[in-house]
Every structure is written in C-alpha cells, then in structure tokens.
C-alpha positions, 0 to 999 in steps of 0.5 A: 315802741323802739326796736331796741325794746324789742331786742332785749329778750331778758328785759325784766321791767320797762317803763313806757308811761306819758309817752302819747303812745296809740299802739302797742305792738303784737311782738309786746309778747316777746318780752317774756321775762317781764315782771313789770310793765307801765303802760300808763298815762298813753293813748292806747285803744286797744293792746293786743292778745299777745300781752297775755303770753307775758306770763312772769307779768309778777309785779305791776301792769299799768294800763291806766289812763288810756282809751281803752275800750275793752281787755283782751281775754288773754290776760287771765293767763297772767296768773302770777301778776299781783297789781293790776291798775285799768282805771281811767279808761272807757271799759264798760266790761271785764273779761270773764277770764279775770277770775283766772288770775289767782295771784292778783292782790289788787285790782284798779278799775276806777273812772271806767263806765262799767255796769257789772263785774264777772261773776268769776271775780269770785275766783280771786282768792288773794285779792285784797284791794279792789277799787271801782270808784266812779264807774256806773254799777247798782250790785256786785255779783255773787261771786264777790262773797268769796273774796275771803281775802277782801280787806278795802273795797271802794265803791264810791261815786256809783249806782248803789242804793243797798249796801251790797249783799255780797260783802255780807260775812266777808272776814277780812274787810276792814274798808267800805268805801260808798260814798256818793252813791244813793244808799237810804237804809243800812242792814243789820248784817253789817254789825256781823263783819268781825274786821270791820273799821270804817264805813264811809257813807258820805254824800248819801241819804242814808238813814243808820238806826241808833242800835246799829251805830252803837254796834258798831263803834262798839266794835271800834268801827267808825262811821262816817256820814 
C-alpha cells in the first residue's frame, strides 16, 4: 500500500480492489476517518488486528475473493459498518465477536468452506440480508431465530437435508434461497411465516405435500421446484 495512502489521515474511502495485494499493512488502522474500504479481488491471507481500530468503517468493507483463512476478532468492534462482503475466500469459521457488529445490514460469506455459524449471529438485530451459498453447512444455529430483521437468506449449494428450524416464526423473511442442497421433506411450519414470497427448492429431492403447496401460493408465495 503506498505510503501516500498512509498520509491521509482524513481519508474517508479508499479503493484497492485487483491490485494482486499479499499484505496489508498494521498502520490500515490509522485510516480512522474510513467509511469504506475495498479490499477485494487481492491476494491477501491474512489482515491484521488493526482493521478493527477503523471504527467509522459505515458503508462497505470488501475483502472478498482473497485467500483468507480466517478474520480477525477485531472486527466486532465495527459497530457501525452495514455491508460486509468475506465471500470467496477459504474461511472455515467466523468469529464469535461477529455478533458485535449491531449495524450490519448485509452479510456475504459465499464460496467459503464454513461448517457452522456463531451462535452470537443471533445478535445482529439489523440484518437483513445474509448470503452463505456454497459453503459446507448441514444447520444454522439457535441464535439465527432472533434475526427479527432477516428478509433473504441464501443457502444454496450446501449441506441441508431439513429446512432449518431456526427460520421457523422469523417475521420479515420473504426469500429462501436452498437450492441444491439435499432436502426431502418440507414442515408445515413453513405456511406460518407471514412474509414469505419465494422458496426455491431447485435441484433437491424434495417431497412438498399438496395442502402445504396450496397454502402457500394461497399467501401469494411462490414455490420453486
């Protein structure tokens, strides 16, 4: 990163996307006055513990498409960011203090090789969006029920054999996004989400009972199989 960069204390947003970057520097956390920052499209393993001191971080934080391995827990003190995008790397966790950061809005985390999700995603009570498409996940935790908020989750290309038990009641949620997963039978709670308006089942075995498809078309939801 040049030094120039590193002289603008006052800097609000910088862009450093398909620049074949491998390093990003500890004095990033001097940039404080950030409210966007593009890391994307890198070659960046690791970022360090500083990124967390960016704490006007507001806007977006790229970091997709890079060779990360896993995220620093400083970034749960990113409590005003609303986009984060981390999809496309080779994270097989998040961190825990992901519940911390109350303002996100949307979360990417696609093309990963996660197998859980904290369960303090739970805390994220602005989250709207969460997209997770092509990682190695079977459930969601507990915690996700909380998501008051959620109105589109994508879990396509993953581990599922059940509809998840946590999306059941979940107010807002209009999208269910499971295709190509391994899901066979559909509960009934499904009819019970108020919000609901499209539920993609492509590419699965999935067996959905007539009084359950007619239910919810009834409620204007479409079905996709």
């Amino acid at each position: 990163m040049p030094d120039e960069v590193r002289r603008q204390p006052r800097l609000e947003v910088l862009l450093l996307p398909d620049n074949a970057l491998t390093h990003l520097p500890a004095r990033i956390g001097t940039l404080t006055a950030l409210h966007t920052l593009d890391l994307g499209h890198n070659r960046l393993r690791a970022v360090p513990e500083e990124l967390g001191d960016l704490t006007a971080l507001s806007r977006f934080l790229y970091l997709h498409d890079n060779e990360l391995t896993e995220l620093p827990a400083s970034l749960g003190r990113l409590t005003r960011l609303g986009y984060l995008n981390v999809g496309e790397n080779r994270l097989t966790a998040l961190p825990g203090t992901l519940g911390a950061m109350s303002g996100l809005i949307e979360l990417r985390a696609q093309h990963n090789r996660l197998t859980r999700l904290p369960e303090t995603i739970g805390s994220l009570a602005a989250l709207r969006e969460l997209w997770l498409r092509g990682n190695r996940l079977s459930e969601l935790p507990a915690g996700v029920a909380a998501l008051t908020a959620l109105r589109e989750i994508e879990l396509r290309e993953n581990a599922f054999t059940a509809v998840p038990e946590a999306l059941r009641g979940l107010p807002s949620l209009r999208r269910v996004d499971l295709r190509g997963n391994r899901v066979r039978q559909l509960p009934a709670w499904l009819a019970e989400l108020p919000a609901l308006e499209k539920l993609d089942l492509r590419w699965n075995d999935t067996h959905v009972p007539d009084d359950l498809l007619r239910a919810l078309e009834d409620q204007g939801c479409v079905v996709l199989r």
